[in-house]
C-alpha positions in Angstrom: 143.6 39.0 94.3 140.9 41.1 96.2 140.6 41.4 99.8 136.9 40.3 100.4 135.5 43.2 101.8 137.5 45.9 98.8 135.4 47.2 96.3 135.0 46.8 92.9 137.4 48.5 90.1 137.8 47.9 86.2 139.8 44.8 85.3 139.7 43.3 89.0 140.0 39.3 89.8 139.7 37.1 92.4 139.2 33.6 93.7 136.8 31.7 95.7 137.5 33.2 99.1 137.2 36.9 97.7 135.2 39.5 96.5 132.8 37.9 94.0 134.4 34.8 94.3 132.9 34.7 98.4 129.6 35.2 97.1 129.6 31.8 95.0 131.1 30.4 98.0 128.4 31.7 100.1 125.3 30.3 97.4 126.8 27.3 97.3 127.3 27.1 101.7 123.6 27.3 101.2 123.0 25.0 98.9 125.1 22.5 100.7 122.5 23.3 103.7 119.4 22.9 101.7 120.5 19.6 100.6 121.3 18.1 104.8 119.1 15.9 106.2 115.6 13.8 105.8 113.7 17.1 104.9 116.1 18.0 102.3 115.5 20.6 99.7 117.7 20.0 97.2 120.2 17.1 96.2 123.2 18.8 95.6 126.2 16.4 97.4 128.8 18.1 95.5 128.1 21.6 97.5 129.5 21.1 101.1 132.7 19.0 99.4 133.5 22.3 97.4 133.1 24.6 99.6 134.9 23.0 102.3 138.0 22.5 99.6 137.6 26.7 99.0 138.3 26.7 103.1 137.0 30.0 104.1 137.0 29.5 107.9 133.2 31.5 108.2 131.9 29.1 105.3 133.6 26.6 107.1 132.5 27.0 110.4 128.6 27.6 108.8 128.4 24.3 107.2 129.8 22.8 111.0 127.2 24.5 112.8 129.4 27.5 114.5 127.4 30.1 113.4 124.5 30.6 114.7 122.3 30.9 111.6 119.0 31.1 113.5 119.9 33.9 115.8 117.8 37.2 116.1 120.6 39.2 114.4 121.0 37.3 111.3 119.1 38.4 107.9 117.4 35.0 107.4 116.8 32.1 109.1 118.0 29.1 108.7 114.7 27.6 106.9 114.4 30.5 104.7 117.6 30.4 103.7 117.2 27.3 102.6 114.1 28.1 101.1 115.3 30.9 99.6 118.4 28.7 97.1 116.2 26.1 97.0 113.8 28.2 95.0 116.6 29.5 93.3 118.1 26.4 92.1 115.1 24.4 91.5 114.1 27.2 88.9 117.2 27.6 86.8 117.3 22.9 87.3 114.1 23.1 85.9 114.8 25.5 83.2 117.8 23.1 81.9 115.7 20.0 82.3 113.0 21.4 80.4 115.3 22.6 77.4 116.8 19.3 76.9 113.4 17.3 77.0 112.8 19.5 74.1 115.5 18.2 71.8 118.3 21.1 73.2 121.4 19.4 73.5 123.9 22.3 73.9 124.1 24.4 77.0 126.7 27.0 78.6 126.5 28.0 82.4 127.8 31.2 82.5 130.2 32.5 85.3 130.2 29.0 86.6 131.5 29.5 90.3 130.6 26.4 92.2 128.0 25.2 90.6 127.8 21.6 89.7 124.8 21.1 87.3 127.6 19.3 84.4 127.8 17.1 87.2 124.4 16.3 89.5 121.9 17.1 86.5 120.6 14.0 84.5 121.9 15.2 81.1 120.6 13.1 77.9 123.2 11.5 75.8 125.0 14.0 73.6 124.7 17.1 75.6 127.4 19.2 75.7 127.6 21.7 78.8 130.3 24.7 78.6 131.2 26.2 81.9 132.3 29.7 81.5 134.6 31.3 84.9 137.4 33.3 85.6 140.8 30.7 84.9 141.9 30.4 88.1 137.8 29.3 89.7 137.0 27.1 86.8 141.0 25.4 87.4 140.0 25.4 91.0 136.7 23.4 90.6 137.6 21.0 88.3 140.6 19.9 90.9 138.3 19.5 93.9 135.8 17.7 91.9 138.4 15.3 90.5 139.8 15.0 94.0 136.5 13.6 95.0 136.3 11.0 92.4 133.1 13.0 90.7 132.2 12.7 87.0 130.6 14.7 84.8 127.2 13.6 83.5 127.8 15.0 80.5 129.9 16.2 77.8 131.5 19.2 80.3 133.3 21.4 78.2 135.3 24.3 81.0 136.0 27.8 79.4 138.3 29.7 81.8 137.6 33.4 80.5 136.7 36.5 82.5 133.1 37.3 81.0 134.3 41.3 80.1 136.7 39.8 77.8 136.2 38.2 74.2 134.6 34.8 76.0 132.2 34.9 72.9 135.1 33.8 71.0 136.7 31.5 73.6 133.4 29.7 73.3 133.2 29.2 70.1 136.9 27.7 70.2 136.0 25.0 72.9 133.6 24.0 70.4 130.4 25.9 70.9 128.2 25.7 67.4 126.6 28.7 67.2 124.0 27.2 64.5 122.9 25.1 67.0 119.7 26.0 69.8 121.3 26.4 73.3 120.0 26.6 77.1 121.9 29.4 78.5 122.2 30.6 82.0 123.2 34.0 83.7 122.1 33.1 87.6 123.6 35.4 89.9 125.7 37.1 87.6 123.7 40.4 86.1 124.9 42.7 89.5 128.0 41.8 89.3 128.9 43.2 85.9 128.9 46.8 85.3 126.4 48.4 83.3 127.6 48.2 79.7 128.9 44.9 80.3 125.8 43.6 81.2 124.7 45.1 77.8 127.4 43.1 76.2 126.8 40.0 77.7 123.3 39.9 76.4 124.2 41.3 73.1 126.5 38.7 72.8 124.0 36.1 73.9 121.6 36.9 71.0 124.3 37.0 68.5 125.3 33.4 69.2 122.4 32.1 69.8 119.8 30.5 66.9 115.8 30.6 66.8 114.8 27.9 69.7 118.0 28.8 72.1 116.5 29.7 75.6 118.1 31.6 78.3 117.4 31.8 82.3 118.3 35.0 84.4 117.2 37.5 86.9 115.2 40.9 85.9 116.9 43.5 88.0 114.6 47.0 88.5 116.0 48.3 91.3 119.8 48.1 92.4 119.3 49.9 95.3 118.3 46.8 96.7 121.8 45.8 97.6 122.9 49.0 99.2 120.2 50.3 101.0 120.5 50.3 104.5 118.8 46.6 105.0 122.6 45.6 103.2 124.7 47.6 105.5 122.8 45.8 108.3 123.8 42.7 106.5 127.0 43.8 106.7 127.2 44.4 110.1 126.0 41.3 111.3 128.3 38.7 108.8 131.6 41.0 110.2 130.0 40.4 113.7 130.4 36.6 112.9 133.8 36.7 111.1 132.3 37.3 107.5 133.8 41.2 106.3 132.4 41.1 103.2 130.2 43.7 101.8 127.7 43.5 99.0 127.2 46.9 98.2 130.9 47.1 97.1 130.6 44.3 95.1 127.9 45.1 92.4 128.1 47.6 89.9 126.0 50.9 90.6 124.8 53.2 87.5 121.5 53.0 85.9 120.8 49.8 83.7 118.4 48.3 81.6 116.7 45.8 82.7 117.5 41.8 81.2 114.1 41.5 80.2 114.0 44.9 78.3 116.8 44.4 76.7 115.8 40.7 75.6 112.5 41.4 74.4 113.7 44.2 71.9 116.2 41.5 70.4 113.2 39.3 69.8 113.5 37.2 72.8 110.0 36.2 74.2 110.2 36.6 78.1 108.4 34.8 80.6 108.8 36.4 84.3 108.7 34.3 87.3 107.9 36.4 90.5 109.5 34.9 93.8 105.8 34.2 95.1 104.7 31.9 92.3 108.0 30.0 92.7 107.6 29.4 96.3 103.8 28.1 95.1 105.5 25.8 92.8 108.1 24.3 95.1 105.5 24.4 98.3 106.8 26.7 100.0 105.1 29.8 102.1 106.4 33.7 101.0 108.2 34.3 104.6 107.2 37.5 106.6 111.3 39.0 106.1 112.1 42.5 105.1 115.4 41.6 103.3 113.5 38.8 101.4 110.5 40.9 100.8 112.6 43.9 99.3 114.5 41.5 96.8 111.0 39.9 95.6 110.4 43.3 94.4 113.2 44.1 92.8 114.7 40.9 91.6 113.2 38.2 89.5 113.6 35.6 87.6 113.0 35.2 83.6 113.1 33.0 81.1 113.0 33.6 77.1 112.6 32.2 74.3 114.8 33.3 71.0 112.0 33.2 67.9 
């Protein structure tokens, strides 16, 4: 496996604790976070359970209250933060809620990680929802989940594939009807692939996917974003608190088209959702944070429509 600060290379894997893995680990920290207490933000109980099974001692220690999440050092507070996923995951809840209500009864969460939506969302009867992961995260997940006595709320279908190999086909032999509209979703994912596979992915989306299938991602214009110097400083700060992981050597550098581009020549019709109308929506204020303020730019999220 990776160490969880070593860079990315062609072919590389990991597990929750490492490289990319960490990162879903980390969302997930925070969603755990959002969802604590009277004022919570989201309702996802499965979070804090998962992470805690992954064991990373900084996740860990985060979710007991040992790092000091509110200091002057850290990129966000702790509100934001939880502003920040809660925004996030309310968008890309919303997005599946919406697809089944409109008769969509298919829908495949793509690089999966922690997320729990097979499990917390209120799926109507006959839905089937592929996850799609690396073997050894979606093996891990379904384990802890089990251990915890949690069942799925619908029809969960787990496809462990790494997403630069042939997962269109591993899809389709779980069962996925490609005649059939589907809700798809890439959230957090798009960086984290190299260039042409990012092309691939989407390629592949369209070719499985029928007139009616939907899909909710981010639209990435500027990767610079996650290796400028407001990263390193990231960086500096999580090692300072026992975290030596590194974004910049996790996503995938080289120029690339954005998702909405790319979509909308394939006859997708895309809807953008800028970070400040989301925050609207949900009722939260646009924070005064550098870090947050230079992703809002240059990430955000979309949603289309296959015609």
């Amino acid at each position: 496996m990776s160490a969880l600060g070593s860079a990315r290379a062609e072919g590389d894997s990991w597990d929750l604790a490492s490289s990319v893995g960490a990162t879903a680990t980390m969302i997930a920290a925070s969603r755990a976070l959002a969802s604590r207490g009277p004022d919570r933000l989201l309702d996802d109980r499965f979070a804090e359970p998962l992470v805690r099974a992954v064991g990373h001692p900084f996740f860990v220690r985060m979710l007991d209250g040992e790092i000091p999440l509110d200091s002057d050092d850290m990129p966000l507070t702790l509100q934001q933060r939880r502003e920040q996923i809660a925004a996030r995951t309310r968008f890309f809840d919303d997005f599946l809620t919406s697809a089944t209500g409109a008769g969509i009864r298919q829908a495949v969460i793509l690089a999966a990680g922690l997320d729990a939506r097979a499990y917390r969302l209120s799926w109507p009867a006959g839905t089937v929802v592929y996850e799609v992961d690396q073997p050894e995260v979606i093996a891990f997940k379904s384990d802890a989940l089990a251990r915890i006595g949690a069942e799925p709320t619908a029809e969960r279908r787990a496809v462990g594939i790494d997403l630069r190999d042939d997962w269109s086909t591993a899809l389709r032999d779980n069962g996925f009807d490609a005649a059939a509209p589907t809700a798809w979703i890439a959230e957090g994912l798009l960086p984290y692939l190299p260039p042409q596979a990012q092309d691939r992915l989407l390629d592949n989306i369209t070719a499985l996917s029928t007139p009616g299938s939907r899909l909710a991602t981010e639209n990435i214009t500027d990767m610079g974003v996650f290796t400028d110097e407001r990263a390193r400083a990231m960086r500096s700060t999580w090692r300072k608190h026992g975290l030596d992981i590194d974004v910049a050597d996790l996503v995938w550098q080289g120029e690339r088209q954005a998702a909405a581009e790319q979509l909308a020549a394939h006859g997708w019709a895309v809807t953008p959702y800028p970070t400040e109308q989301l925050y609207a929506e949900y009722g939260f204020a646009v924070p005064d944070n550098e870090i947050l303020e230079a992703f809002r730019h240059a990430v955000t999220y979309i949603s289309a429509q296959l015609g």
